[in-house]
LOTOR-93839 format. One record per residue (C-alpha): residue in one letter; x, y, z. Coordinates in steps of 0.02 Angstrom, whole numbers, plus 50000, padded with zeros to 5 digits. Layout:
AXYZ/...
This chain:
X536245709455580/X535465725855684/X534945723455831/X533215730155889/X533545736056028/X535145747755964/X534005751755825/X532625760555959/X533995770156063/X534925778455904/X533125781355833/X532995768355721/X534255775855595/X535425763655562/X536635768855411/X537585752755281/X539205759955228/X539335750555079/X541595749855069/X542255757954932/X541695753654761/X542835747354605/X543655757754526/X543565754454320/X544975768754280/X546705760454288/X545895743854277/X546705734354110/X545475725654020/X545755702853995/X546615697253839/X545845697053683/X545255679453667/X543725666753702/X543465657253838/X542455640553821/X541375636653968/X540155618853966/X538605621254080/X537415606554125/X535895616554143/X535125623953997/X534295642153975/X532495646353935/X532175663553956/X533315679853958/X532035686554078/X533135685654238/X531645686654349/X530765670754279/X531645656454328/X532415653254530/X533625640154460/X535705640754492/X535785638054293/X534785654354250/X535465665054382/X537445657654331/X537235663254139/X536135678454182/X537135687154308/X538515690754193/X537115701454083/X536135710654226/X536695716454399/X535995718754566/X535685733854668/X536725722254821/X537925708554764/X538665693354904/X540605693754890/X541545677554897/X541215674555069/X539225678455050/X539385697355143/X538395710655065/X539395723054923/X538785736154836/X538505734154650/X537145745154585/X536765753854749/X538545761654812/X537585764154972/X536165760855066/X535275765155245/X533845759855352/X532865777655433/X531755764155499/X531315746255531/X530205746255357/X531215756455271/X532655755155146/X533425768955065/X534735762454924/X535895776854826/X536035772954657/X537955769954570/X538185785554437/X538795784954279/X538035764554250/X537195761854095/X536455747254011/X537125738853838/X535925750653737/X536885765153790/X535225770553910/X535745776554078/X535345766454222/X534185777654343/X533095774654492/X531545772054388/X532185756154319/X532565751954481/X530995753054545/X530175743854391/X531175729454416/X530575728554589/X528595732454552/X529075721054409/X529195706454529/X528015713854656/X526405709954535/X526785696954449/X526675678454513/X527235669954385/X529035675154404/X529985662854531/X531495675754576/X530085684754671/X530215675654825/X531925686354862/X530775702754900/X529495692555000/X528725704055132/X529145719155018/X527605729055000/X528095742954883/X529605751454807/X529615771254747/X531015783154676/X531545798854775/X532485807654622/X533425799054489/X534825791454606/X533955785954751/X532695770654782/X531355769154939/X530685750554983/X529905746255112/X529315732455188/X527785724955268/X528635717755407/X530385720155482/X531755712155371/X533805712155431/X533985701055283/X533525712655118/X535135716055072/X535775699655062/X534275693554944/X534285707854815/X535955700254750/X534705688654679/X533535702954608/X534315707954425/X533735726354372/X533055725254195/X532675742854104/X531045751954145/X529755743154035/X530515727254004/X529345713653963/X529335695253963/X529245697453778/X530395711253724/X531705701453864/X531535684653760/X531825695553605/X533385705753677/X534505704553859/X534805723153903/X535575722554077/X537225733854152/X538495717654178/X540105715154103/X539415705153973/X538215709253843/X537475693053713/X538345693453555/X537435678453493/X536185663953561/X535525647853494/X534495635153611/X536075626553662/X537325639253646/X537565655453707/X538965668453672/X539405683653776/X540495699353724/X541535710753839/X540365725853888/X541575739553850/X540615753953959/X540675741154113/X540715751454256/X541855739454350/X543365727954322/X543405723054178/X542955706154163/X544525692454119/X544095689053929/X543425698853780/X542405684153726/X541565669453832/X540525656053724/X539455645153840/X538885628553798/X537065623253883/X536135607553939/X538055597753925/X537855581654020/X539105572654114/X539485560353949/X539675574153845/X540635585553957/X541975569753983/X541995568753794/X542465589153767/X543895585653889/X544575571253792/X544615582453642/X545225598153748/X543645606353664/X543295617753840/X544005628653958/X542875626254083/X541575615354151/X540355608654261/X541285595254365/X540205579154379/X541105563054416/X541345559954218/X542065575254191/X543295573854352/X543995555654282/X544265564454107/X544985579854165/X546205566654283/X546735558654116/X547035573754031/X548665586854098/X547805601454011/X546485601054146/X546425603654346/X544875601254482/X544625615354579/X543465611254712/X542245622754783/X540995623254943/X539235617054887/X537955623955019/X536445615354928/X535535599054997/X534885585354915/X533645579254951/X532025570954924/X530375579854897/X528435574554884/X526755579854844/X525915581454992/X524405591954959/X523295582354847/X522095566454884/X522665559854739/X524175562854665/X524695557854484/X526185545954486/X525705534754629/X524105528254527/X522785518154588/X523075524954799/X522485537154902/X524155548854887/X525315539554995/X526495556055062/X525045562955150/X525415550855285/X527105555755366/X527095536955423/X527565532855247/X528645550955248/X529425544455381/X529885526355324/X530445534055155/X531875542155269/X532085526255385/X532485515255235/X533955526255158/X535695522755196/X536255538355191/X538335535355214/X538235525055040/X537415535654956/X538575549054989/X540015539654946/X539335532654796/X538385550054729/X539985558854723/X541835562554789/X541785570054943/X539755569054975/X539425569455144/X537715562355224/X536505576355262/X535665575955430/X534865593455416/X533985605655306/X535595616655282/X537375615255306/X538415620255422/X538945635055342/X537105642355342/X536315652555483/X535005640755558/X536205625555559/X535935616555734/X537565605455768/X536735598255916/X535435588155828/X535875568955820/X536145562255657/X534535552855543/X534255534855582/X533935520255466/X532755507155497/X531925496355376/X531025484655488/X530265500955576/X529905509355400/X529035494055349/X527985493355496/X527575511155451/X526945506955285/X525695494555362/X525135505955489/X524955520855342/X523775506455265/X525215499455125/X525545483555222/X525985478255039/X527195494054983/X526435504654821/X527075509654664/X527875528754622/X528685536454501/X530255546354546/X530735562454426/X532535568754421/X533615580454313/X535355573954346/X535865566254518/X535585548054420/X536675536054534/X535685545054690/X533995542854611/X534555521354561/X535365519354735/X533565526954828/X532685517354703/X533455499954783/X533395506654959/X531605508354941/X531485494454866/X531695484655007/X530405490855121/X529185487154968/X529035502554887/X529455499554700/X529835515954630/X530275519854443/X531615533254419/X531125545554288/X532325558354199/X531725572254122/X532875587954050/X533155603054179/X531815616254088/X530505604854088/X531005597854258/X530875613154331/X529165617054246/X528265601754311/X528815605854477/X528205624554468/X526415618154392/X526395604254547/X526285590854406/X527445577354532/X527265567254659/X528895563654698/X530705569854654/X532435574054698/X533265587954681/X534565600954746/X533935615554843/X534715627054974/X534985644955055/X536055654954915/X535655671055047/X536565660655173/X535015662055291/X533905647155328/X532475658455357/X532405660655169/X532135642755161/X530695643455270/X529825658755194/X530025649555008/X529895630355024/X528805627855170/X527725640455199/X526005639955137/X525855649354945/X525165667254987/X525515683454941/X527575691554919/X528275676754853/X527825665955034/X527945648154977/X528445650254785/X529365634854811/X528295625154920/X528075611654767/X527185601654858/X526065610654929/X526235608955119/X525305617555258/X525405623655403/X524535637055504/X525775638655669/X527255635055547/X526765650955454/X526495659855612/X528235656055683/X529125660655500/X528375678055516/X528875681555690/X530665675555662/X530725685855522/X530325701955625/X531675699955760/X533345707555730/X534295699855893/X535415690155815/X535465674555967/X533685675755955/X533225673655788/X534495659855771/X533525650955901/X531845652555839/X532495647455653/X533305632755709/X531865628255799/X530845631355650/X531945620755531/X531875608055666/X529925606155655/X529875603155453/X531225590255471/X530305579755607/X528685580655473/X529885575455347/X529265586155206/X531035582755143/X531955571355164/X533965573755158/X535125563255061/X536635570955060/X537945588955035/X538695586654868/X540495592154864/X540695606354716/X541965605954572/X542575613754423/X543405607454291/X544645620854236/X546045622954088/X547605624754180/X547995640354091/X546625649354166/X546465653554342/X544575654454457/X544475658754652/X542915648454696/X541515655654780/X540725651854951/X538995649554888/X539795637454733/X539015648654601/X540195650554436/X540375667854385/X541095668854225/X541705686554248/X542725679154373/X543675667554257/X545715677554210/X547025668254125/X548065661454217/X549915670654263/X551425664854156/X552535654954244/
């Protein structure tokens, strides 16, 4: 974090060593063999910049790179960029890595760079633009060196470029579905809709990643994932509860547990008069009365135990682990007789009927379901596949959902500027699914984004965060704990955010 006021008396030139980057010579390249990974999520595009989901971004990151990567503890690293400065508060200068080039053989140079970033910059149907909110424009100054700046002051660029893959100058939605072209250590070797396989990028600039060969399995679900385990068919996989009890019954297998720093949580649409899947009402969740007695009527210590091992209730918008966490807030209440009261008062003396959409989190979604229940709001859980989940919620086509959602920067100011501002221009609000509003809220995101005092800012996010969680524009369920199921032969150091890398994954050391 720079602070302001250092910034003004060294003349606002504040210079980002970036550490020494990896060195590829000496660097043995992983056994020749495949690894076979099981994912629950399932892949629509190539296109790295068109879907904000942990699915797309944990397949596609082993293809493309960013300029700045997050180690394992969620500190900026240079990938791309082996360096980069700030001359001034609107201005980053990033120095590009030579010698990178993508899977065609092309060589990586600041133009493609800068593409990418336009790429994003104009075009608003691509959800992985709300990393470069506030960024106004981004220019080359030779063919190793990249200028953006921003509209307003931003401490926290670096961090959320890990989350902007470069694509070659003149990539399109089109030629991208046809053909992934990034710099990672993987390149495709082969891709069907529920199967993907990766080959070891020989040119990779950096380590070498653990395997020659990685085929991934997509859209697995928890059944299916506890069957592959019976049969020993994976490596690796997702760890839902199924998958845990298999891999228990099975020696080949071991759970490696991992920090999970998304919430989840319980969402509505509460933008429209009417909304689609609470027929025959005015759209209840305009009324945070009945917002409100939604969150009074969950018991939020069984549904943590009973979603999943080690779930813990969720009394906040982020975890402790993220920057904006307050730890002096007192913990969420539950109070039918109060929610009901609510209801009458909102004008549903007699409850209403909704329909609740999920992609996975199925004993959460049945356990809210009879909570709710019994403050007379009779909800029917709906499941639909992650892709077209994810597509009703980005063409605000629900009215209320749960779902998994967090701060993969680590800052809960990204949070802010994403889910609850109002949609406007820079990627403000991209995730704001349902479509709330509100003027001073906006105000306050923008000035917390401009200061760089660290104490400060923390302050005036927490206070921010504070003010959507008494409006209850989500409601919190509960901090999943994160697992793996891994083949006992192979060996993976999780990562702080919980995202797999596959790159990541080495056999394991003979004993």
């Amino acid at each position: 974090m720079v602070d302001s006021r250092a910034c003004s008396r060294a003349g606002i030139r504040a210079t980002i060593l970036a550490g020494l980057a990896l060195a590829a010579c000496g660097k043995a390249a992983g056994p020749d063999r495949e690894l076979r990974v099981a994912l629950y999520d399932d892949l629509a595009s190539f296109d790295p910049h068109a879907r904000n989901t942990v699915g797309a971004y944990e397949v596609l990151s082993s293809i493309y790179e960013p300029l700045v990567t997050l180690d394992r503890s969620m500190r900026p690293a240079p990938a791309l960029a082996v360096s980069w400065e700030t001359p001034d508060l609107l201005t980053w200068v990033f120095r590009l890595r030579p010698g990178v080039r993508f899977h065609d053989g092309s060589p990586l140079t600041a133009d493609d760079v800068a593409a990418s970033l336009r790429r994003l910059l104009t075009d608003e149907r691509l959800e992985m633009r709300s990393y470069l909110s506030g960024v106004a424009e981004a220019t080359t100054r030779g063919p190793d060196t990249v200028v953006v700046r921003t509209r307003r002051p931003n401490a926290q660029l670096a961090s959320r470029l890990h989350f902007v893959l470069i694509v070659p100058r003149g990539a399109t939605a089109e030629s991208l579905a046809r053909r992934a072209n990034g710099t990672g250590p993987y390149a495709v070797a082969g891709w069907a809709p529920s199967s993907l396989t990766l080959q070891r990028n020989p040119s990779y600039w950096g380590e070498p990643p653990g395997v020659s060969r990685v085929r991934i399995d997509l859209g697995v679900g928890s059944a299916a994932a506890a069957e592959g385990i019976g049969e020993s068919r994976y490596d690796v996989l997702d760890g839902s509860r199924k998958a845990e009890e298999a891999a228990r019954r099975n020696a080949r297998y071991r759970v490696v547990e991992q920090e999970n720093i998304f919430l989840r949580h319980l969402a509505f649409d509460v933008g429209r008069e009417r909304t689609p899947f609470s027929p025959g009402t005015p759209n209840p969740f305009r009324k945070r009365e009945v917002r409100e007695a939604v969150s009074l009527a969950l018991d939020r210590d069984r549904l943590a135990t009973t979603a999943g091992t080690g779930a813990r209730p969720a009394e906040q918008l982020v975890p402790q682990a993220v920057f904006g966490h307050d730890p002096t807030r007192p913990p969420l209440q539950r109070d039918p007789a109060r929610a009901r009261a609510l209801l009458a008062r909102a004008g549903f003396p007699r409850g209403f009927d909704v329909v609740l959409h999920r992609s996975g989190f199925s004993t959460a979604a049945e356990m809210v379901k009879a909570q709710l229940a019994e403050i007379g709001i009779r909800v029917r859980v709906e499941t639909l596949p992650s892709t077209a989940f994810f597509e009703a919620l980005n063409q605000r086509r629900l009215s209320f959902w749960i779902v998994a959602s967090g701060c993969p920067t680590g800052d809960g100011l990204e949070l802010l500027e994403t889910s609850f501002h109002s949609p406007g221009p820079g990627g403000l609000g991209v995730d704001n699914y349902g479509d709330y509003r509100s003027p001073a809220l906006d105000r306050g995101i923008l000035e917390a984004g401009a200061l760089f005092d660290l104490r400060t800012r923390q302050a005036a996010v927490q206070g921010l965060l504070a003010r959507v969680l008494e409006d209850r524009v989500w409601i919190p369920l509960y901090h999943d704990r994160g697992a793996l199921v891994v083949a006992k032969e192979w060996q993976y150091e999780p990562r702080a955010d919980g995202y797999l890398r596959v790159a990541d994954i080495r056999p394991a050391p003979a004993r």
